[in-house]
C-alpha positions as CSV (number, residue, x, y, z in Angstrom):
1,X,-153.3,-85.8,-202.8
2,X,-155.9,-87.9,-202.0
3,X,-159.3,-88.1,-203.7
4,X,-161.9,-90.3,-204.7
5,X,-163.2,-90.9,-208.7
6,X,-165.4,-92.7,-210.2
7,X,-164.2,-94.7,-213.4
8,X,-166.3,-96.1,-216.5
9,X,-165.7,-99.7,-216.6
10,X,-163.8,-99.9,-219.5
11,X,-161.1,-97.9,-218.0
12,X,-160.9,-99.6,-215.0
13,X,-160.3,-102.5,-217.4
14,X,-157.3,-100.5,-219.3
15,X,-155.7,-100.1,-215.8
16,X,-156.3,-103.4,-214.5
17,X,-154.6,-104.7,-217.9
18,X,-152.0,-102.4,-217.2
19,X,-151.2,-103.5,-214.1
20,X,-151.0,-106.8,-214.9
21,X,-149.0,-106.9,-217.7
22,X,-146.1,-104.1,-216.1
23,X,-146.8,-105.6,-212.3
24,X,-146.6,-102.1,-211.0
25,X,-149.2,-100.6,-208.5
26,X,-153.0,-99.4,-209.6
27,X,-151.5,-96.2,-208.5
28,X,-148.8,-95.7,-209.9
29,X,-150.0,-96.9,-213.5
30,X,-153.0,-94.6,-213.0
31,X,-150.5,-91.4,-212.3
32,X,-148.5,-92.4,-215.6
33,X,-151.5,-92.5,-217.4
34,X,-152.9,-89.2,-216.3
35,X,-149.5,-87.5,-216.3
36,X,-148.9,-88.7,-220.0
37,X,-152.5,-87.7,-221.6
38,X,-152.3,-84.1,-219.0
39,X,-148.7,-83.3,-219.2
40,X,-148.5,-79.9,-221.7
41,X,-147.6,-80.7,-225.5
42,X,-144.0,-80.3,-225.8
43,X,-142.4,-80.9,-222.5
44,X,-140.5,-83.8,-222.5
45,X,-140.6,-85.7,-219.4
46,X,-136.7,-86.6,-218.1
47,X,-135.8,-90.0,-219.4
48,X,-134.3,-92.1,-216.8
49,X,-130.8,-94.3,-217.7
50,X,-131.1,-98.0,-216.5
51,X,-129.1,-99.0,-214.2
52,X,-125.6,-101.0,-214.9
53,X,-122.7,-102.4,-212.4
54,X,-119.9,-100.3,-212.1
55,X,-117.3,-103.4,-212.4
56,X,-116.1,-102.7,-208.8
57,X,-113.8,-105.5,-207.3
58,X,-115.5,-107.7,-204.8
59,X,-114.5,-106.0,-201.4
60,X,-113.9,-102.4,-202.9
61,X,-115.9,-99.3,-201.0
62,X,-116.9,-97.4,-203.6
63,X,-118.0,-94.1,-201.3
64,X,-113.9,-94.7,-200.3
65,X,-113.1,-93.7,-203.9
66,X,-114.0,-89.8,-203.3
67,X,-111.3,-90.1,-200.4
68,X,-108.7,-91.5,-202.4
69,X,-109.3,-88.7,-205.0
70,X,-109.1,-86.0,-202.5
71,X,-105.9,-87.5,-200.2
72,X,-104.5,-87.6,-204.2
73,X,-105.5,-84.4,-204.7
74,X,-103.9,-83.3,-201.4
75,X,-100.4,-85.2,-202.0
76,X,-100.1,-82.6,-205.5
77,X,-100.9,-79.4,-203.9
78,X,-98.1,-80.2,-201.2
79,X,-96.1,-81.6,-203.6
80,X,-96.8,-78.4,-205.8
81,X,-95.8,-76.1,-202.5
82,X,-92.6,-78.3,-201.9
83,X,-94.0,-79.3,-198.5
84,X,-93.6,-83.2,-198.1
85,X,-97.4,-85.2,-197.6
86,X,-98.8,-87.3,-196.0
87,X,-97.8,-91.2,-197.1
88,X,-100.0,-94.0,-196.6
């Protein structure tokens, strides 16, 4: 949504502040602000998990890891019928 306010110059300072010291946008430190001081007592807002490497080897595809899986997962079920699979 898109609007238009009017803020008292000390809290156009806060924000500024804000800004500068977490180098995010004026936006985005004004929605934390409002969603924090508006957001009902009691709900928690999700807390997000930093990021970390997944310790891949150099070279490896990880979105080729879920076909791995499943062409494992495929080799047991045949193996499990008695039917022979697939061998790469």
């Amino acid at each position: 949504m898109r609007t238009t306010v009017t803020l008292d110059s000390d809290v156009e300072n806060f924000i500024k502040e804000e800004v500068h010291r977490t180098r995010k946008s004026f936006k985005s430190v004004l929605n934390e602000a409002l969603r924090s001081a508006l957001c009902p007592r009691g709900t928690k807002l999700p807390e997000l998990l930093p990021p970390r490497p997944l310790g891949l080897t150099t070279g490896m595809d990880p979105f080729g890891l879920s076909g791995i899986a499943d062409e494992m997962e495929a080799e047991t079920f045949l193996a499990i019928e008695g039917r022979p699979g697939k061998r790469s």
